[in-house]
Residue frames as qw, qx, qy, qz and C-alpha x, y, z in Angstrom:
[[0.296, -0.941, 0.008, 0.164, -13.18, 4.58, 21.72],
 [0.639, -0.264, 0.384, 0.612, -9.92, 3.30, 20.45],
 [0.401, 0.568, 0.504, 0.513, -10.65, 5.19, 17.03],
 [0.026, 0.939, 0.318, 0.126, -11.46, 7.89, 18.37],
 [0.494, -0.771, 0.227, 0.331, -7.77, 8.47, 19.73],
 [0.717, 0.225, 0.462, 0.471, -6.19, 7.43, 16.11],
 [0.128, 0.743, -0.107, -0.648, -4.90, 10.11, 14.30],
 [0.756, 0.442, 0.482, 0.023, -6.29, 9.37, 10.79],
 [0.143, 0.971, -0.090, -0.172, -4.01, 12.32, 9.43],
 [0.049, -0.697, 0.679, 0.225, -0.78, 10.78, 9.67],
 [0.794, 0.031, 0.602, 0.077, -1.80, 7.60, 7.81],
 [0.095, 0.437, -0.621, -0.644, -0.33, 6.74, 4.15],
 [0.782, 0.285, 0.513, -0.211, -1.91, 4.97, 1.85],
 [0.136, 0.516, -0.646, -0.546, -0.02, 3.96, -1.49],
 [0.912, 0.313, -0.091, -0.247, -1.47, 2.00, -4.83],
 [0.857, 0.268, -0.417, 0.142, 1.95, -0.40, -4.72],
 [0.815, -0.480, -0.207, 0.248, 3.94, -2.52, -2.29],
 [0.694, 0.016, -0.110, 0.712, 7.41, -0.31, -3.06],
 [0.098, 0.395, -0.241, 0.881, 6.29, 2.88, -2.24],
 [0.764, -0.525, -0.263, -0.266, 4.19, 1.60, 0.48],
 [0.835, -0.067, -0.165, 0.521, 7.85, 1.24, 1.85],
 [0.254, 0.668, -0.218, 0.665, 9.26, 4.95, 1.43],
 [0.070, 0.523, -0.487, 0.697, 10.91, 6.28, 4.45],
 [0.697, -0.524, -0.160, -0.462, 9.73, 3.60, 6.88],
 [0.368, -0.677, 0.524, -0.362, 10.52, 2.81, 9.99],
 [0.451, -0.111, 0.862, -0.203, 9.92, -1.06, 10.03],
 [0.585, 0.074, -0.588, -0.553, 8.26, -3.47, 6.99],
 [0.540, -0.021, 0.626, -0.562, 6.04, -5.83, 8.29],
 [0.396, -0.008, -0.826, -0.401, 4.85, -8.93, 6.12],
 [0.311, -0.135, 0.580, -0.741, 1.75, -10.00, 7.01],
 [0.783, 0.261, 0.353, -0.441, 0.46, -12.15, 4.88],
 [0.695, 0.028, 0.665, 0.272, 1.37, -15.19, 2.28],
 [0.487, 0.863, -0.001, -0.134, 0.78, -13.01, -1.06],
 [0.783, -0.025, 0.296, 0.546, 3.14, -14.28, -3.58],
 [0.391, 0.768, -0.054, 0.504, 3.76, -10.57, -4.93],
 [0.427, -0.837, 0.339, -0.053, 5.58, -9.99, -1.41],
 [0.863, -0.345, 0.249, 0.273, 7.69, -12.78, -2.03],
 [0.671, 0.464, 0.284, 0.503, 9.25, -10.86, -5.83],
 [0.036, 0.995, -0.010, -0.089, 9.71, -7.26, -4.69],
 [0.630, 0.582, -0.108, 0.502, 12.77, -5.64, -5.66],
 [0.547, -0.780, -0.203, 0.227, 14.17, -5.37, -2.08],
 [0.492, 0.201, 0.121, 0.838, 17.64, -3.96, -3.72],
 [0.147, -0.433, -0.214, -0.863, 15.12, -0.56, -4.34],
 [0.616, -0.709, -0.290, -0.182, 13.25, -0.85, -1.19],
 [0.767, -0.265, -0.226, 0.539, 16.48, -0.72, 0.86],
 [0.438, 0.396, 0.355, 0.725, 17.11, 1.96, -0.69],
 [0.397, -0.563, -0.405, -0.600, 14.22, 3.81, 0.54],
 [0.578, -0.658, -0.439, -0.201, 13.54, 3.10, 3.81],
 [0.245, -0.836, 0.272, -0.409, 14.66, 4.91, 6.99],
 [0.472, -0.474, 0.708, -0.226, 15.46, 1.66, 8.99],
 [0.592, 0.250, -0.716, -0.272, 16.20, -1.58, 6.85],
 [0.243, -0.096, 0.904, -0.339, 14.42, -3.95, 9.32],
 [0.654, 0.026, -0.443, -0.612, 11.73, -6.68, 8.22],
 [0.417, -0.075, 0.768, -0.480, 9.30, -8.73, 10.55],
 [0.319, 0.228, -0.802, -0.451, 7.94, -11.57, 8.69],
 [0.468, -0.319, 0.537, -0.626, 4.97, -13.21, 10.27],
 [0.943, 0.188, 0.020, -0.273, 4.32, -15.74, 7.66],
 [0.644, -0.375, 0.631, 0.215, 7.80, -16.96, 6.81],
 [0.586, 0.739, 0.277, -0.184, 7.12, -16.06, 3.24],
 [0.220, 0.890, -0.398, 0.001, 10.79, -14.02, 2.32],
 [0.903, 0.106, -0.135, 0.394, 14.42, -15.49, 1.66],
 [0.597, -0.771, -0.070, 0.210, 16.38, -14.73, 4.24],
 [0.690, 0.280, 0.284, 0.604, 19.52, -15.09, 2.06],
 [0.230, 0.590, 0.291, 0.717, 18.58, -12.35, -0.11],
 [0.448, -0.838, -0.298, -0.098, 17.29, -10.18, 2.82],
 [0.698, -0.523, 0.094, 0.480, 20.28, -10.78, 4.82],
 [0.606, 0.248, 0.347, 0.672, 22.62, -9.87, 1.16],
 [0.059, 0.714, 0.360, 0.598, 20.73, -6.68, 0.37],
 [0.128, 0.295, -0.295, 0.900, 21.80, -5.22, 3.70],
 [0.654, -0.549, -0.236, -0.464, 17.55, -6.05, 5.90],
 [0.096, -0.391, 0.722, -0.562, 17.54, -6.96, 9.00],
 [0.573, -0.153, -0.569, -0.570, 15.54, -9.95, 8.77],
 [0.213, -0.005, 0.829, -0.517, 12.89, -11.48, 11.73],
 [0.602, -0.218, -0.672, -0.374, 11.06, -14.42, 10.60],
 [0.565, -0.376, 0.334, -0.654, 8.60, -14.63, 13.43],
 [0.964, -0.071, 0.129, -0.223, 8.59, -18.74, 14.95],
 [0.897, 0.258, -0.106, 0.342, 12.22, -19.43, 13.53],
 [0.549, -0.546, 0.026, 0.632, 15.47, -19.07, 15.31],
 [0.172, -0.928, 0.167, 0.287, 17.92, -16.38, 14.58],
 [0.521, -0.327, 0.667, 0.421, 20.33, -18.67, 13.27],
 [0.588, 0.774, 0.186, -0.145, 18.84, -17.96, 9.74]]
């Protein structure tokens, strides 16, 4: 029944991770894939409405994240990043 309330209209599908990114609200890592860990977050920043990234694997470098202007939340690890 949950499907049936989904509005399949406003989904996006894109063929690569950086414009899978345009004008979004929130990036989400969800998985260990080592092409998430090389993106060219410089040009994704760029792009997105709200520079904020939730990390559920602990995959990204906070560093660089932090440098490039994300808001970064590695899910399981303090803040003190």
């Amino acid at each position: 029944q949950y499907f049936k309330k989904f509005n399949y209209d406003k989904m996006f599908f894109s063929s690569d991770e950086v414009s899978a990114c345009h004008n979004s609200d929130i990036i989400i890592v969800a998985t260990e894939w080592s092409n998430f860990k090389d993106l060219d977050w410089a040009t994704i920043h760029a792009q997105v409405k709200s520079p904020i990234i939730m990390d559920f694997r602990n995959i990204l470098d906070s560093a660089e994240l932090k440098s490039t202007g994300f808001k970064y939340y590695p899910i399981g690890i303090s803040d003190e990043i």
